[in-house]
N, C-alpha and C positions, 0 to 999 in steps of 0.2 A: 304451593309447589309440591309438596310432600303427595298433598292427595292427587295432584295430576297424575305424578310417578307413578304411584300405586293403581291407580283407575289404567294408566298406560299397560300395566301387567297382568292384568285380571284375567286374562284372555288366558296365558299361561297357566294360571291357577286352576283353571275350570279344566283342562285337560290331563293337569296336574291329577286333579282329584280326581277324574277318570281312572286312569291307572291304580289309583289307588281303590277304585271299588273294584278294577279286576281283578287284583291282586287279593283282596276277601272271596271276590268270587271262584277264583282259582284254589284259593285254602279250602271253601267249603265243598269244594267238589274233590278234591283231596281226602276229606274228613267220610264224604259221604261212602267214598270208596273202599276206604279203612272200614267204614262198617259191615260192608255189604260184603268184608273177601273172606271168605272163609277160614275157621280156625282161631280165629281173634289172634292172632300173631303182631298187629299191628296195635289193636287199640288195650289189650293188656299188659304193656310194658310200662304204656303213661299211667296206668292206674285208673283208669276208667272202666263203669263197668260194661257190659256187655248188654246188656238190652236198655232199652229207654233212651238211648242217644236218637233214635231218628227221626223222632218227631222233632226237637231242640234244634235239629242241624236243619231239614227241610225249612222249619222256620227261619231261620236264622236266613239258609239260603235265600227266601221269599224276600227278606228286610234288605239284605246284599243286591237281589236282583232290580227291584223297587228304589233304591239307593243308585245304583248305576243307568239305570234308564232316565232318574229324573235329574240325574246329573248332566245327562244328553241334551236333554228335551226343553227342560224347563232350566235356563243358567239364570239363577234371581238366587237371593239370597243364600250366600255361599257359609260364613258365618254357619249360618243354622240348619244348615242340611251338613254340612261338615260337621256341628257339635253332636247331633244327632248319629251319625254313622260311629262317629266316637262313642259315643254313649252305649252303644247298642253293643260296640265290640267288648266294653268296661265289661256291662253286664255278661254276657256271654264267656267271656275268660274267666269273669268270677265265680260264675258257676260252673262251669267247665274244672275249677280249679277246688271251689269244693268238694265236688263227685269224685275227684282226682287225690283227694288227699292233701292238697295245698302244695307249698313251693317245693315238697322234695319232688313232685310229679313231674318238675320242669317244665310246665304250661307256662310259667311266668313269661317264657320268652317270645309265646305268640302276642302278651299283650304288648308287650317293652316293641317288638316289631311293629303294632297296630299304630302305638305314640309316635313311635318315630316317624314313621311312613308322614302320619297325621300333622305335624311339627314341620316337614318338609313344606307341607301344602297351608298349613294355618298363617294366620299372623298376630304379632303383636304380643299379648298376657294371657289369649285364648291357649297358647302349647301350655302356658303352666298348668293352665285349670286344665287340660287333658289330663297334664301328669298328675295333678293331686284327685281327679277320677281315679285314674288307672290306681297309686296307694290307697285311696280308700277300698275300693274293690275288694283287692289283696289284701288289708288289715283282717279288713270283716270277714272274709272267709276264714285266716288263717285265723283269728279270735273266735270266729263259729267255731270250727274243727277242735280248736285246744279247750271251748268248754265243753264238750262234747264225749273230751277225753281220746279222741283221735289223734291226737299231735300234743307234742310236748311244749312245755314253755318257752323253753330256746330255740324252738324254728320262728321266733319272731324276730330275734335277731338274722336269722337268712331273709324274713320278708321286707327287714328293713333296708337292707342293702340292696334287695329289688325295687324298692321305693325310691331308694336314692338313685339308682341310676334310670328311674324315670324320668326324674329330672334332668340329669344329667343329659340324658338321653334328647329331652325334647329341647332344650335349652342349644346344646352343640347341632339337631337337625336345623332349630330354626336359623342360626345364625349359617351354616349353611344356605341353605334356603333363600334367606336376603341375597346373601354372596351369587348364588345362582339367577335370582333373579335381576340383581345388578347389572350381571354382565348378559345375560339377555338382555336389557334394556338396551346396553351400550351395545350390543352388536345391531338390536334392531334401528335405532339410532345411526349406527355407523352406515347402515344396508342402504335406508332412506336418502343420508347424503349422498351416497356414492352414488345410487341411482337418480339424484338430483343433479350431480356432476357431470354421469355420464348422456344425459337427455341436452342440459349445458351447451355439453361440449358438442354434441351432435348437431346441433341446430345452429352453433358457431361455425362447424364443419361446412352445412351443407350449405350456407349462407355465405361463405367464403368466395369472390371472387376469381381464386385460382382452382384449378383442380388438385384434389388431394386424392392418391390411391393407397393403398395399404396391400403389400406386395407380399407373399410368400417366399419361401427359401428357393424351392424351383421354378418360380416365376410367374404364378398363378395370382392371378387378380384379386384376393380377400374382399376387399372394402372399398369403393368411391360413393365420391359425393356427388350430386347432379350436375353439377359444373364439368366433372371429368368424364363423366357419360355426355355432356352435350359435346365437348371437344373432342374427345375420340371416337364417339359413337359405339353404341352396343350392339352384340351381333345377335344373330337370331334367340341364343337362350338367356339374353338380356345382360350377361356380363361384358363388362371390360376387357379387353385385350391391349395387350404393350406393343408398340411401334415396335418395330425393328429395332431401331436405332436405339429406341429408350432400354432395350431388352438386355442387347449388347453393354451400352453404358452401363447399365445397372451392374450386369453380370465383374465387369471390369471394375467396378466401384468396390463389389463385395470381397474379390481378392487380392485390393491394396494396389492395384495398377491402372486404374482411371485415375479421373477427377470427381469431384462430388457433384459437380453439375454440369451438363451438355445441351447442346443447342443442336433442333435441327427442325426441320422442314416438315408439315402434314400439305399433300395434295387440295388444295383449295380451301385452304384454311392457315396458309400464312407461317411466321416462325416462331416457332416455343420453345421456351427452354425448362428442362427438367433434373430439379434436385433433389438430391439424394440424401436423407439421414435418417440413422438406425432407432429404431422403437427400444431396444434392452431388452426385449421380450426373450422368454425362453423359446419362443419358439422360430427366432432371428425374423421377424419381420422387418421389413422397410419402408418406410415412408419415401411417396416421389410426391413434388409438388409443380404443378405445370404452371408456367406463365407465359403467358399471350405477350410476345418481344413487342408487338405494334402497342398492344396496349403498354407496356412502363416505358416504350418511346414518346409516346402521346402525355405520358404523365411530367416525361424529363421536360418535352416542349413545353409543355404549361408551367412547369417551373421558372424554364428558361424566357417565358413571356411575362411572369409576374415580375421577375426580376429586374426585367427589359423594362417594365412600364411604371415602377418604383423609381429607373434610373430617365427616364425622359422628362420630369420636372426639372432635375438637376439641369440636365442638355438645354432646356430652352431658354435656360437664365443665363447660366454658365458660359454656354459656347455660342448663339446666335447674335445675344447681343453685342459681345466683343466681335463678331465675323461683318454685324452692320457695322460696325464703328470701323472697323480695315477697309470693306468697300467705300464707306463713305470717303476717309480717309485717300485710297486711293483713285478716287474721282477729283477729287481737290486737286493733287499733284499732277493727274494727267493736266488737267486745265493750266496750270504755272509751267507745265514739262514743253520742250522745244524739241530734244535731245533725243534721236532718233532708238538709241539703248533706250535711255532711260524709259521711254515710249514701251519698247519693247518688255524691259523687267513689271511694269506696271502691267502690263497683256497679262505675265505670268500670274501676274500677285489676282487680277482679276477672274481669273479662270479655277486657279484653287481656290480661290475666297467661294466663286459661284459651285465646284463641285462639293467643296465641306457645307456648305448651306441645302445641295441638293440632299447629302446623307444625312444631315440632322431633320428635314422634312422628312425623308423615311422612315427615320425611325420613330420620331411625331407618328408619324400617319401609323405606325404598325403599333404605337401604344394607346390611340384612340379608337374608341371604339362607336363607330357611325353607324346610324340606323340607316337600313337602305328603303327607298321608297321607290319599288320598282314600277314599270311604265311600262305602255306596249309599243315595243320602238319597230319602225321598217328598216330594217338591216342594211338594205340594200342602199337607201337615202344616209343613213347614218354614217355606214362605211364610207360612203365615197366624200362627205365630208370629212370626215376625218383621216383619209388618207391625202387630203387635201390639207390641212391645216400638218400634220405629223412632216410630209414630205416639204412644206416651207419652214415650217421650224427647226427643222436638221439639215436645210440645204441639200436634200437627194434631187436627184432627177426622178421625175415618176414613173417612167418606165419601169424604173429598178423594181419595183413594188407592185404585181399582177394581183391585179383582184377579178373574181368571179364572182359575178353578182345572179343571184335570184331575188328577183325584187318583192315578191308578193311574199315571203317568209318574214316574219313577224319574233320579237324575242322580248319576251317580260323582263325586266335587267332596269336600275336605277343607271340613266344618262353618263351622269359622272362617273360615277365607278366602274362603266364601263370602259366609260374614255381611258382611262386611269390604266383598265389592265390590259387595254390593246396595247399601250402606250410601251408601257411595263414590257410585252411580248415582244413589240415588233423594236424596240432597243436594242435587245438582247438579239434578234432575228438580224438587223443591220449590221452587229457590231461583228457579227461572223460567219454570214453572207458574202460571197464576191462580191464585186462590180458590175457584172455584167445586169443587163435589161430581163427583168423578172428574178432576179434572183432568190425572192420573198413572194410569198404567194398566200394571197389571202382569199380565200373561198368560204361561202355562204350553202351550205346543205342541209335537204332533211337530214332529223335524225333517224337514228336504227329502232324506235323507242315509237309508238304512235301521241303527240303532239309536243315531240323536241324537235328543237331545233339545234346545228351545229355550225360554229365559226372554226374552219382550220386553217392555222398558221403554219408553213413551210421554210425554209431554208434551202439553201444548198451549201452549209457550212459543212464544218467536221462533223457536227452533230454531238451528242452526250454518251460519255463513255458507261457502258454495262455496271461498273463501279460508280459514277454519280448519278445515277436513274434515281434512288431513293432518296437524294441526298438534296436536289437542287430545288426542292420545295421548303428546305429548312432554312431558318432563320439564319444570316451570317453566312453561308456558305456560296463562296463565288468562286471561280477559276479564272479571276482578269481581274486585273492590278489596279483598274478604275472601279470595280464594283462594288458595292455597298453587300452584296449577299440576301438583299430583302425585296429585291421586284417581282421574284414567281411566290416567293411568298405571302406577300400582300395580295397580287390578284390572285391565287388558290384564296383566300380568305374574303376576299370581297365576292369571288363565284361563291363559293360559299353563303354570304350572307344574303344570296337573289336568289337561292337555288340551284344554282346552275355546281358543273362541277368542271376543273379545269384537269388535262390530262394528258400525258406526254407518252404518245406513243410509241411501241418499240422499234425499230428497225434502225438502217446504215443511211448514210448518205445523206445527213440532213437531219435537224430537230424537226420532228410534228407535232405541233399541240393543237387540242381540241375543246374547244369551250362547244358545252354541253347545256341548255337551257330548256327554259320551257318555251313553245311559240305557242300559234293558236291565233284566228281572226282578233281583232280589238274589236271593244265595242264603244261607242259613242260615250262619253263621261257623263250626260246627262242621263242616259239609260242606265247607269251601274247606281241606283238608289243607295244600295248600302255601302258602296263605295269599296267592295272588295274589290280581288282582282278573278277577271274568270279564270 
């Protein structure tokens, strides 16, 4: 773990040590300047003497320049091109500091700068062995000089105190140094995750079902995701623009006198609702989030169907079989009854008994789920049996019930299910229809579509109010004291499962619904090999 760490930082150190050969390089160009200015004003104060420095320093420069290119070039073995630039400066200061007189010259402090620097960028017991260079160095000059008779016995005591804060010197950089490179680690570290969070969180964004915008203060679009570009659409320089409505909401929301979320209307694209909360950002951003109202209505419905179809095992046990045992029951007493009432309360008991057994089939029927095996029916043969069979079963006259026929139109639809949802229609079509002859109109058309076909049902009822247009296809929902709420609901779902689509169109003066299919010639069942449908 230790050498992962430190391999994770190497990278650092090589750049590290860069600086550090500029920094020699910048000294020796310093140095070379000092020689070259006229007067010796600079280099006779250190005690240096005046000729012989420029070959010492050009070299020096040459080992500094050579030192910093292959610190570029070549990043391998750092250890030994680092001990080696140490080395080179040891030397150099040591002599530097003999020609100088030793430590009253005050060179000492280029080398203790050379350790430091060095101690920053080393690791490990390599800074000690720098510093005990760097006091050897120092020793030996300042014991050359004193046998020499140049320096007295007591400036060993000043070289020793320079020795020691070599130490001191690399000991306090390196631990430094660790500390710095620590918290690089930890920030690049931190940099990684957060750029791991924020790619995350992006791809959770744009994967999201709703749209999400990220809105400026004066109203300016910042940030969508493709969902809020497919809903609102972009305009020519490819940004998002705020509806109106959403613009104003927003506006209202930001100074405490809306609400946090608003509903409203896009032109051919149905109704969304959008909420509002605030990001904290210093720069008051705001998050809006769009949702497609059809869509979390479609999701309540399938709730409200799972619900429904959990509760129809219960119903067939529950409530059918005690409803046969009443019928049964009250077939018995008609037969022993005389009693012109009692005849009559029994009619009663008979008639609720058969419409609570009609509502428990429905809602049976609307928690099972039937494969349709569609066929290619003649509409026009189909209908007329069946307004045949429909008008002796409810006792109409058949006038009441016009049909137009086009016989040669053809419609793919599974027989039953068929039956089922004209059935379904034209219930609801007599129960609010006049009396008079035609009052229900059943018509056979192409469609507007090249190979549908259309069945339209008419009335001349009240017709369906602007307020239950959306409403009379949901499950449960009737306006008559005998309805169950599930007849346009099941046939919308049985069109559904042939294809077809069922559709209540707008206007006054009557319901129109429009069963939408596919027609098309049949062909002979022996011809269809693979037994599709054309």
């Amino acid at each position: 773990m230790r050498r992962d760490w430190l391999s994770s930082t190497w990278e650092a150190n090589w750049r590290s040590f860069q600086y550090f050969n500029l920094y020699r390089l910048i000294l020796t160009a310093l140095f070379f300047l000092a020689i070259v200015t006229p007067g010796d004003w600079v280099i006779r104060p250190l005690g240096l003497p005046t000729q012989g420095l420029m070959f010492p320093v050009a070299f020096y420069g040459v080992l500094v320049v050579a030192g910093l290119l292959l610190s570029i070039h070549w990043q391998q073995h750092f250890n030994t091109q680092l001990s080696m630039q140490v080395l080179v400066d040891v030397l150099v200061s040591g002599l530097l500091l003999h020609r100088a007189g030793g430590v009253v010259s005050g060179l000492g402090v280029l080398m203790l700068v050379s350790l430091a620097a060095a101690s920053l960028v080393g690791r490990g017991r390599l800074v000690l062995f720098y510093a005990a260079q760097g006091t050897l160095a120092l020793l030996t000059a300042q014991v050359a000089l004193i046998l020499n008779n140049e320096a007295d016995f007591s400036s060993l005591f000043h070289a020793g105190l320079i020795s020691a804060a070599f130490f001191a010197t690399a000991i306090l950089a390196r631990l430094l140094g660790q500390r710095l490179m620590a918290n690089e680690e930890l920030a690049k570290r931190r940099g990684v995750a957060l750029e791991n969070q924020i790619r995350i969180s992006q791809r959770v964004v744009e994967r999201m079902q709703d749209g999400v915008l990220i809105v400026a203060r004066g109203g300016r679009v910042v940030r969508n995701n493709p969902m809020a570009a497919q809903m609102l659409g972009a305009g020519g320089d490819g940004m998002v623009r705020l509806p109106m409505a959403v613009d104003a909401g927003l506006a209202a929301w930001r100074t405490g006198s809306g609400p946090a979320s608003i509903e409203f209307s896009l032109p051919q694209a149905g109704e969304w609702r959008a909420r509002f909360e605030s990001t904290d950002s210093s720069d008051g951003e705001a998050l809006i989030f769009f949702e497609d109202l059809g869509h979390v209505r479609a999701q309540a419905q399938q709730l409200k169907l799972a619900a429904l179809g959990r509760l129809t095992a219960s119903i067939a046990h529950e409530i059918r079989n005690p409803l046969a045992s009443i019928a049964h029951a009250g077939e018995l007493l008609r037969e022993e009854c005389r009693d012109e009432l009692q005849l009559r309360l029994l009619r009663i008991v008979g008639d609720n008994v058969a419409r609570l057994d009609r509502i428990v089939r429905d809602v049976l029927d609307l928690g099972r789920q039937r494969q349709a095996t569609p066929e290619c029916l003649p509409l026009g043969e189909f209908c007329r049996a069946f307004l045949e069979e429909f008008s002796a079963s409810e006792r109409l006259p058949t006038v009441r019930i016009g049909f137009g026929d086009a016989s040669d139109l053809r419609l793919y639809f599974d027989p039953s299910q068929l039956h089922q949802v004209l059935w379904n229609l034209l219930v609801n079509a007599v129960r609010y229809a006049s009396d008079r002859p035609g009052a229900v109109q059943l018509a056979i058309l192409p469609g507007n579509l090249p190979g549908r076909v259309e069945l339209h049902l008419r009335d001349d009822g009240p017709g369906v109010s602007p307020a239950d247009r959306e409403k009379i296809f949901e499950p449960f929902f009737t306006r008559h004291h005998q309805g169950t709420g599930l007849g346009l609901f099941i046939a919308r779902e049985l069109c559904a499962a042939n294809g077809a689509t069922l559709d209540l169109l707008p206007g006054e003066g009557g319901a129109h619904f429009i069963i939408a299919g596919r027609g098309g010639p049949c062909r002979q069942p022996e011809t269809n090999v693979a037994g599709d449908l054309p």
